[in-house]
Residue, then its C-alpha position, 0 to 999 in steps of 0.5 A: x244575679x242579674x248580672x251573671x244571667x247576660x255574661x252565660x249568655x255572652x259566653x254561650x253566643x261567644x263559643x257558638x261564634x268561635x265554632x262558626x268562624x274556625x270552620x271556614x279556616x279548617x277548610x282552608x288549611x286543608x289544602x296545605x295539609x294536603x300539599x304538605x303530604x304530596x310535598x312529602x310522598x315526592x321526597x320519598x320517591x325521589x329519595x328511593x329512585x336516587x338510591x336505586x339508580x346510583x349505581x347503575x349510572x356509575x357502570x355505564x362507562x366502563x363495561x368491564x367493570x359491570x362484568x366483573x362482579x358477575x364473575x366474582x361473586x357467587x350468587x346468594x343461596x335461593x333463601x337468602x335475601x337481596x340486600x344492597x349496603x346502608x350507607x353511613x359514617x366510616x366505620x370506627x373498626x372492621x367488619x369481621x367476615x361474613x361469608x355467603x356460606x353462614x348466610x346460607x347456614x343461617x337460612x338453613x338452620x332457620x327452616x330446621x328450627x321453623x320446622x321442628x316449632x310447627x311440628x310442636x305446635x300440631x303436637x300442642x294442638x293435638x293434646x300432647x302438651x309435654x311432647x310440643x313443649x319439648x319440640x319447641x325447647x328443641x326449636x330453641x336449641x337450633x335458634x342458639x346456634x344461630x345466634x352462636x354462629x353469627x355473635x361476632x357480626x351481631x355484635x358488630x352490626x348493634x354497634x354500626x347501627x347505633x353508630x350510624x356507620x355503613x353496613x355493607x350488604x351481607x350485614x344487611x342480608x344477616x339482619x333480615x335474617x336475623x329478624x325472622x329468627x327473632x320473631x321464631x324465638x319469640x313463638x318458640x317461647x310462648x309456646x314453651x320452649x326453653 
């Protein structure tokens, strides 16, 4: 017994030097962790400001070539969003057309399906259950024609992601779209919408 009562009290010193003496080298490393997340906020910028000003430096030379895509494109419909291509691997097969109008149809049809989804919430939050249930089923319907609208494309797109391939910029667009009909589908569905 005698023997146990030293080694408890050799073991008891020993954790409380063994908390001393990792405090000073806690202090230490937090520079290099400091560091480290400066090292890494640089990256990122450097990263963004590159891919944000490609394109600008490759124009510079040729003025008719930075007039022209103003004269060609139409501009995009005031809800759908600016997006720039994703760069990636070749593709393995061709997008299918994706024109400014089905952006612009998307968005449209969106709005009516947002809209139709608020109107069944105020009817739910009023006491007519039945009546914002069928308002939210009748939101669902119009996110179906949205998914409908676009099925080729998605179905592009899920494979370009996963393939790591470059998405040209009204893919881009789409998915930004898509994403908030998406986060719709899901309230319409908690709501009662089938």
């Amino acid at each position: 017994m005698a023997s146990r009562t030293p080694s408890s009290r050799t073991t008891g010193s020993a954790r409380r030097n063994s908390g001393r003496s990792s405090r000073p080298q806690q202090s230490s490393q937090m520079p290099m962790i400091l560091g480290g997340v400066g090292l890494l906020v640089l990256i990122v910028v450097l990263v963004m400001a590159k891919s944000g000003g490609g394109d600008m430096d490759s124009g510079a030379g040729d003025s008719s070539a930075s007039k022209q895509p103003d004269e060609t494109q139409k501009a995009p419909a005031a809800d759908v969003p600016a997006s720039s291509a994703k760069g990636g691997k070749t593709p393995s097969r061709a997008a299918p057309a994706l024109s400014q109008e089905t952006l612009a149809k998307m968005s449209e049809i969106y709005a009516e399906a947002n809209a139709i989804h608020e109107a069944g919430i105020k009817l739910q939050q009023a006491g007519q259950k039945m009546e914002g249930s069928a308002k939210q089923s009748e939101a669902k319907v119009k996110i179906d024609a949205i998914k409908d609208l676009i099925e080729a494309q998605s179905l592009w797109y899920e494979e370009a992601d996963m393939g790591n391939w470059a998405i040209p910029t009204e893919y881009v667009a789409m998915n930004k779209i898509y994403g908030k009909v998406s986060t719709l589908e899901k309230k319409v569905r908690m709501n009662g919408g089938k």
